[in-house]
C-alpha positions as CSV (number, residue, x, y, z in Angstrom):
1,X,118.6,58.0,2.0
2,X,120.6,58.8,4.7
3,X,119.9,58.4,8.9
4,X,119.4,61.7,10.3
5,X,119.0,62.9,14.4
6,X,116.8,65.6,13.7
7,X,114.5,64.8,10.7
8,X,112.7,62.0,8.7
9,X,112.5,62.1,5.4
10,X,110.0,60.3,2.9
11,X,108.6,60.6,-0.5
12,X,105.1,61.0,-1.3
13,X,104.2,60.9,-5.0
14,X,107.8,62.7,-5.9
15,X,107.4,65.0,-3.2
16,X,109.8,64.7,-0.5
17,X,108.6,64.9,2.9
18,X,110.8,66.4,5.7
19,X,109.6,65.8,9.3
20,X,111.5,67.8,11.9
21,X,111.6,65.1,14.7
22,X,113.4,67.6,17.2
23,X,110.3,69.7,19.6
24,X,113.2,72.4,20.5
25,X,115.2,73.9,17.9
26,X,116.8,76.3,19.6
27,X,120.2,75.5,20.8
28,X,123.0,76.2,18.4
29,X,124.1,73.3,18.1
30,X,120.9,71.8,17.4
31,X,120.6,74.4,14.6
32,X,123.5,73.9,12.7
33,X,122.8,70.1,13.1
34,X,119.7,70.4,11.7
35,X,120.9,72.9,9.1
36,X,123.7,70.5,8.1
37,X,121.2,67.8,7.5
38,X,118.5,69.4,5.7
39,X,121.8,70.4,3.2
40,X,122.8,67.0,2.9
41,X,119.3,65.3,2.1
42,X,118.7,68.2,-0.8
43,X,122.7,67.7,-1.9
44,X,122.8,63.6,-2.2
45,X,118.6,63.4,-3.1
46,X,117.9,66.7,-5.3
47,X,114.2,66.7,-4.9
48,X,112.5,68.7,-7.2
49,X,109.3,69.2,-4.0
50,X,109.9,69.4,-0.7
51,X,108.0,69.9,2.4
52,X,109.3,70.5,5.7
53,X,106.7,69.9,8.4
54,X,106.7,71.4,11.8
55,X,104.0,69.4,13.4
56,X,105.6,68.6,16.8
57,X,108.0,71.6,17.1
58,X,107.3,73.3,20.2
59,X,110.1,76.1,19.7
60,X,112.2,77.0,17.1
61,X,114.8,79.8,16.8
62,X,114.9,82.3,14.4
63,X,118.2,81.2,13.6
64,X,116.5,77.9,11.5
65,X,115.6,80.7,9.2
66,X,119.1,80.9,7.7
67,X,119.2,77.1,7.2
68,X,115.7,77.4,5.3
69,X,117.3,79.8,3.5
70,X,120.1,78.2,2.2
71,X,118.0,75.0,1.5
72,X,115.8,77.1,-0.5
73,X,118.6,78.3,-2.5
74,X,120.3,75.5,-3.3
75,X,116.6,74.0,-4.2
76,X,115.8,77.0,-6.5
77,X,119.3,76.2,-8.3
78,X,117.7,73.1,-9.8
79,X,114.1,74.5,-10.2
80,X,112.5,72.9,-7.3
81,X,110.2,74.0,-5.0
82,X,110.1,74.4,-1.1
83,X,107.0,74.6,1.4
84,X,106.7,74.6,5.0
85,X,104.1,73.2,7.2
86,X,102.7,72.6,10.5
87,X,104.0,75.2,12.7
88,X,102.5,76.1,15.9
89,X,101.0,79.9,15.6
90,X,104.1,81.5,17.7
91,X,106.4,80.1,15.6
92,X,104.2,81.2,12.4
93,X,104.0,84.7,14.0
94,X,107.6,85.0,13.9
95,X,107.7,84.2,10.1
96,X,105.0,86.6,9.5
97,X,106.5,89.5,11.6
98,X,109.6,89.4,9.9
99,X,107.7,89.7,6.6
100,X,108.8,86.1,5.3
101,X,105.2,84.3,5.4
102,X,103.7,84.6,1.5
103,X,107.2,86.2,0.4
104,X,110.2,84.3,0.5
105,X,108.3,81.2,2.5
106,X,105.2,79.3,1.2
107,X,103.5,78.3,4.6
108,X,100.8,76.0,4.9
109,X,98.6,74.9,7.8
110,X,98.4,71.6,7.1
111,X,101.1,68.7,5.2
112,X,98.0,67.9,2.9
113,X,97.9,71.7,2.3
114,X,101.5,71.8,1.0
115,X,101.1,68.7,-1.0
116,X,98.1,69.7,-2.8
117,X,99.7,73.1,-3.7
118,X,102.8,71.4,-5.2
119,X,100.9,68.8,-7.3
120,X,98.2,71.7,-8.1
């Protein structure tokens, strides 16, 4: 696996866990960075479960959605799954105001949350 700025990435039982290690995702910069790894870890590792946890991010742009996006996309291609995790409630709010939260995201509160619904 590769060496990434802005996440960690692990594998739990065939689930891959994604960490976002940055608190601020907001500049753009930092977004396309973050974007451009996220891409990369699915390309080169083609999980077929992945979690991306937010535990630590303090704010987060709306702009991450597109990367999440993408990612789930390109996961979908191959038949894998995608949950996020861990978000503090603002950033959760935002999700669920822009009617993504249940419908094109899988958001749990906790990473033992997402991994027990993907081994179900």
């Amino acid at each position: 696996m590769a060496d990434f700025q802005h996440l960690s990435v692990q594998t739990d039982d065939g689930v891959t866990i994604v960490q976002v290690l940055t608190p601020k995702l907001s500049e753009s910069l930092v977004v396309a960075e973050f974007q451009d790894e996220l891409l990369k870890m699915i390309d080169d590792d083609s999980p077929q479960s992945v979690v991306v946890s937010f535990k630590g991010v303090l704010h987060c742009s709306t702009a991450i959605i597109n990367g999440l996006l993408r990612a789930k996309k390109q996961l979908q291609a191959n038949d894998a799954q995608l949950r996020l995790c861990g978000m503090e409630q603002v950033i959760r709010e935002a999700y669920q105001m822009l009617h993504l939260e249940g419908t094109v995201f899988d958001i749990d509160d906790t990473l033992a949350e997402s991994l027990a619904a993907l081994r179900g």
